[in-house]
N, C-alpha and C positions, 0 to 999 in steps of 0.2 A: 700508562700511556695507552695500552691496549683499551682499558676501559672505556676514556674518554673518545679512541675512534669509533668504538661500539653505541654511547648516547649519539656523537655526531652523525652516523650511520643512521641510527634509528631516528634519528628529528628530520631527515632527508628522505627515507623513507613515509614517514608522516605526513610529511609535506607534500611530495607528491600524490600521494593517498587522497589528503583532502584538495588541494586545486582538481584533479580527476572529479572528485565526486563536486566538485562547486562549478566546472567548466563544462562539464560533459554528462551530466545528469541522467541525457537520453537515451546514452549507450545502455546504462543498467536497467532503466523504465522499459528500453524494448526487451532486453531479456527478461524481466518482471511478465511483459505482457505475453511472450511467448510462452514462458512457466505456468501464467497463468491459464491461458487460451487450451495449452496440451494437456491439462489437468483434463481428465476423464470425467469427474465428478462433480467439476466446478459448474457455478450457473455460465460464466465465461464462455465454456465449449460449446454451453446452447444457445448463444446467441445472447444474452442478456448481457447489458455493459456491469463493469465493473465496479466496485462502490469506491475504489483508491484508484482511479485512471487519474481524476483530475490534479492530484495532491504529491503524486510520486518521484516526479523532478523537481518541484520545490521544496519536499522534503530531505531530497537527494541533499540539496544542494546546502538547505540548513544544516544536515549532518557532514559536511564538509566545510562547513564554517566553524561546529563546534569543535572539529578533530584540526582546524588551523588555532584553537585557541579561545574560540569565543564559549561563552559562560553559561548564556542560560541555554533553556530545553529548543531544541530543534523545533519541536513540536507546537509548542509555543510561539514561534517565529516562520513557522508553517502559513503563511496568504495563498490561499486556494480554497476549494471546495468539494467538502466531506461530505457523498453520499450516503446516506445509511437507509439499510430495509429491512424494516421489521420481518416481512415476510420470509427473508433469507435469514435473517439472524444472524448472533456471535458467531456461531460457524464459521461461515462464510468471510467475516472478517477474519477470523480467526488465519482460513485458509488463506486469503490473500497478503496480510502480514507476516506469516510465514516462508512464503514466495519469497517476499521482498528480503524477510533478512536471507534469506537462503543466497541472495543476487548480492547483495551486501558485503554479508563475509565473504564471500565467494573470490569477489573483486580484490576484497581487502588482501585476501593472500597470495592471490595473485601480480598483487602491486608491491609487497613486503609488509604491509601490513603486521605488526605484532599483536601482542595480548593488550595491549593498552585500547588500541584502534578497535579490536573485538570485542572489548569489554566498551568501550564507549558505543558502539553501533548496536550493540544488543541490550546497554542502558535506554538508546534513545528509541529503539524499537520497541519493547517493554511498554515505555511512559505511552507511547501512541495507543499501540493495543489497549494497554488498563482504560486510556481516557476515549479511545472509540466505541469500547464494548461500555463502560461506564454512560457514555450522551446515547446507544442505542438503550440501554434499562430503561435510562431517564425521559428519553420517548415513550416508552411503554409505560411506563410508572412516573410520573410527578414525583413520589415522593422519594422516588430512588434517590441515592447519595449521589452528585455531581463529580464531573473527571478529579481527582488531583492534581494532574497536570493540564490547564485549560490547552485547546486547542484555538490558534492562532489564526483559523481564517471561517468559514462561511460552512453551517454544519446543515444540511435539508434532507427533506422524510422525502426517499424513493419510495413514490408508488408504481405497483406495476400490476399489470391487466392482465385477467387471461386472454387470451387473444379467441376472440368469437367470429368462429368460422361456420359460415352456413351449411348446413348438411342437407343434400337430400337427396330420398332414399329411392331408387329406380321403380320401384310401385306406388310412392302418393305422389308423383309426378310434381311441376309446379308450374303448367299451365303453357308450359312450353314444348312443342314435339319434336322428336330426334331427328333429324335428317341425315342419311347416309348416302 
């Protein structure tokens, strides 16, 4: 008897786990943004947007579909758009999906979440990683091997500028006089 209140327990838990993550997406995406924003090292903190802003509550929300039950990869059922920059590189993704499962589990155990939910939010995080760092190679290289797991919405090459500021220097002057 005891057992069966413990599955019933734990599918109630589950349940709630995922409508959270399918209802409320933004809750987590702002914590994500704020992780990533106080990240010291991140391009984030310098002003530069994020390469998973546009993807992280749709993502949310597929991975609270798969934890209701549903089959295929979140990732896959991911409609949005995946920035990617060569210039920042795997890193950088690296860091930012990091972030997010970090917000992920986090929630998870905080909701009751068990090993099951854990293990599925760090299967479908995994599959994203492998197939964003895999489309950012195959930017660089053609002949790289493509994701395993296809990604499910809109993938585009960030470019991004140094930013050219005119300097001039107090002795070659530039044609214009100081007035005090």
């Amino acid at each position: 008897m005891r057992k069966a209140l413990d599955m019933s327990e734990r599918g109630r838990k589950a349940a709630v786990l995922a409508r959270f993550f399918r209802q409320q997406p933004d809750r987590i995406s702002a914590l994500w943004r704020r992780m990533v924003l106080a990240a010291p090292d991140s391009d984030a903190s310098q002003g530069a947007p994020t390469q998973l802003d546009n993807l992280v509550e749709p993502f949310i929300r597929e991975l609270g579909r798969t934890l209701a039950g549903e089959e295929s990869s979140p990732w896959s059922r991911t409609r949005a758009v995946l920035r990617l920059s060569p210039h920042r590189g795997a890193r950088s993704l690296y860091d930012e999906f990091a972030a997010l499962r970090r917000c992920l589990v986090d929630a998870s155990e905080v909701l009751g979440g068990g090993d099951w939910e854990r293990e599925c939010i760090n299967r479908a995080v995994d599959e994203a990683v492998d197939s964003a760092v895999a489309l950012l190679q195959r930017m660089k290289d053609p002949r790289a091997d493509g994701p395993r797991v296809p990604f499910g919405g809109l993938v585009v090459e960030y470019f991004e500028r140094p930013s050219r500021t005119r300097r001039v220097t107090p002795d070659t002057g530039d044609g214009r006089t100081a007035m005090h």
